[in-house]
C-alpha positions in Angstrom: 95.3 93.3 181.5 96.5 93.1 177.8 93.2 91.1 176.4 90.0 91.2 176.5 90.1 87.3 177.9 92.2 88.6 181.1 88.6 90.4 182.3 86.5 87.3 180.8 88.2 85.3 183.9 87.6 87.9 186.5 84.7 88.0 188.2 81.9 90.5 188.8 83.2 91.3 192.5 86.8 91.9 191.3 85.5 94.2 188.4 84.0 96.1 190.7 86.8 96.7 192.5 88.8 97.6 189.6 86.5 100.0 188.9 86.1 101.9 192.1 90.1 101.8 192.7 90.4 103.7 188.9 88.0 106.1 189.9 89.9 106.8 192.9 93.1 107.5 191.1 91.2 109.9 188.9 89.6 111.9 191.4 92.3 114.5 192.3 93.2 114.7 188.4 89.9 115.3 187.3 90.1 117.9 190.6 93.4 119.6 189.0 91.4 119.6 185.6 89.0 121.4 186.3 90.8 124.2 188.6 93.4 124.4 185.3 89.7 124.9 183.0 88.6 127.8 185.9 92.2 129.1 185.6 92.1 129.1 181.8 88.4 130.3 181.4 89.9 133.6 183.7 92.7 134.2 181.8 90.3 134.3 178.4 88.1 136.3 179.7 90.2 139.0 180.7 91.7 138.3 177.0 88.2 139.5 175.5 87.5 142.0 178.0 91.1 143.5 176.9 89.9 143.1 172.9 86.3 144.8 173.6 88.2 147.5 175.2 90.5 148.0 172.4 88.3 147.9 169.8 85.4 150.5 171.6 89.0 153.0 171.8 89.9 152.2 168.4 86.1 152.8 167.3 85.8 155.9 169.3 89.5 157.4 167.7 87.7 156.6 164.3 84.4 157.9 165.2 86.3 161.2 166.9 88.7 161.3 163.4 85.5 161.4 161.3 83.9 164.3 163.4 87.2 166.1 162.8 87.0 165.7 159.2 90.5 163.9 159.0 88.4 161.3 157.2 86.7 161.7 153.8 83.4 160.4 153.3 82.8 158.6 150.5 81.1 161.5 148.3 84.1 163.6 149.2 86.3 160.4 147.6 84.1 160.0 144.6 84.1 164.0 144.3 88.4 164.2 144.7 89.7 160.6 143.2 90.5 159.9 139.4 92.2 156.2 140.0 92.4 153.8 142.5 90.4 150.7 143.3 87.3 150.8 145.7 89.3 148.1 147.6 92.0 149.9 148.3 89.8 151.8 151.4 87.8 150.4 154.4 84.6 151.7 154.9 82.5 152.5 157.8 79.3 154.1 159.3 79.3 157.0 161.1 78.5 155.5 164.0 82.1 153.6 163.5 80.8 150.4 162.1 82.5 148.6 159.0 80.7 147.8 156.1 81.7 147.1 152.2 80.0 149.0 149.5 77.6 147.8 146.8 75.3 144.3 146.9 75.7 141.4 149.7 77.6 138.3 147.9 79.2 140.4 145.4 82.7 139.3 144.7 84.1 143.2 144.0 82.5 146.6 145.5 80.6 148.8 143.6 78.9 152.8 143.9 75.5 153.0 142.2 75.2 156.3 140.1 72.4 158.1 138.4 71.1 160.8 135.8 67.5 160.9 137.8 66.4 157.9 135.0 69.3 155.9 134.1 71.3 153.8 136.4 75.1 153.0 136.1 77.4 151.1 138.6 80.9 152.1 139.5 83.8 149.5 139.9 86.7 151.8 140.4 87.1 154.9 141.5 88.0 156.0 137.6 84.5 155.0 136.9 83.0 156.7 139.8 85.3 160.4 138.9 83.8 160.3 135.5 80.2 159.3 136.8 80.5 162.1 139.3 82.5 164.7 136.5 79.4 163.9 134.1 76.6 165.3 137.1 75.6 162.0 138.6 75.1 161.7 141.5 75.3 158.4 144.4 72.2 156.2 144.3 69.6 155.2 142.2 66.3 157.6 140.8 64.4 158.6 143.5 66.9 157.0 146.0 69.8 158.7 146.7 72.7 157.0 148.7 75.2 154.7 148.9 74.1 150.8 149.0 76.5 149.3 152.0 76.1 145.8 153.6 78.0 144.6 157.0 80.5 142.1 156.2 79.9 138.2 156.2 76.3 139.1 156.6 73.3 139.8 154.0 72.2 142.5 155.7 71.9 145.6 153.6 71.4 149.5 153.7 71.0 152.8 151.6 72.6 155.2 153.6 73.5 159.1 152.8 76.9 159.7 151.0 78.2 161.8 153.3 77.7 159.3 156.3 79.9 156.7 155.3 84.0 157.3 155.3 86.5 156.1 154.1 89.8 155.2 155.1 92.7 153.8 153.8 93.2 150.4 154.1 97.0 150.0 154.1 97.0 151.9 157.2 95.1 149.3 159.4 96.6 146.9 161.5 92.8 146.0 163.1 89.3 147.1 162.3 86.4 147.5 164.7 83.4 145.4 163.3 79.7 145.5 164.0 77.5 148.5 163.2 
């Protein structure tokens, strides 16, 4: 069967025929196929099942870490850092989640300060010692915080200064996500 013309001269009957003795030949493979797929759909879900449980220890180690005070929040950064970038630490909730600091789609993070009228935004933690030194404070008037949005999302939230931490990111090998 190299052409096209070879099954012109055949008839119906013998197509057929053909047909049904193909389909034959692929029944047990299409049988080994789909135990391999059941085989390879077990073996991925214990995969995420081993993931999920990593990351809920690695979440509760962070959560238990910022109870202990072994992490700084981001007020107590702001309060004892003269240099440094905002990028160099990884921030998250208390309840463990990740999240970056300043507007969704912004390219760098940022710490909103203010004098109670005048609003100024922190790009560095140089900006944000001298911000802080001068007797401003996290927020903007009448809402104090810290502006924090969950990664890859647009999803945005003022929450208290001292209820987001910080940590390090050099020391990660693997963050939990979610909030």
């Amino acid at each position: 069967m190299s052409t096209q013309d070879d099954l012109t001269s055949l008839d119906a009957a013998e197509l057929e025929r053909r047909v049904a003795e193909i389909k034959q030949r692929m029944r047990p493979v299409e049988e080994d196929l789909a135990a391999l797929r059941g085989q390879r759909d077990q073996l991925e879900t214990e995969l995420r099942r081993r993931r999920r449980l990593d990351d809920r220890t690695a979440r509760a180690g962070l959560k238990a870490s910022m109870r202990d005070g072994k992490v700084p929040t981001v007020a107590e950064l702001v309060a004892g850092s003269d240099t440094g970038s905002l990028d160099d630490y990884v921030y998250n909730l208390k309840t463990g989640g990740q999240v970056r600091l300043g507007f969704p789609g912004s390219r760098s993070q940022t710490l909103s300060f203010t004098d109670g009228v005048k609003i100024a935004q922190a790009a560095d933690l140089a900006e944000a010692a001298s911000l802080y030194a001068a007797g401003w404070e996290l927020g903007s008037p009448g809402r104090p915080g810290v502006r924090v949005h969950f990664p890859g999302t647009r999803q945005e939230r003022l929450v208290p200064g001292d209820e987001v931490y910080a940590r390090p990111a050099t020391a990660l090998t693997r963050t939990p996500e979610g909030g």
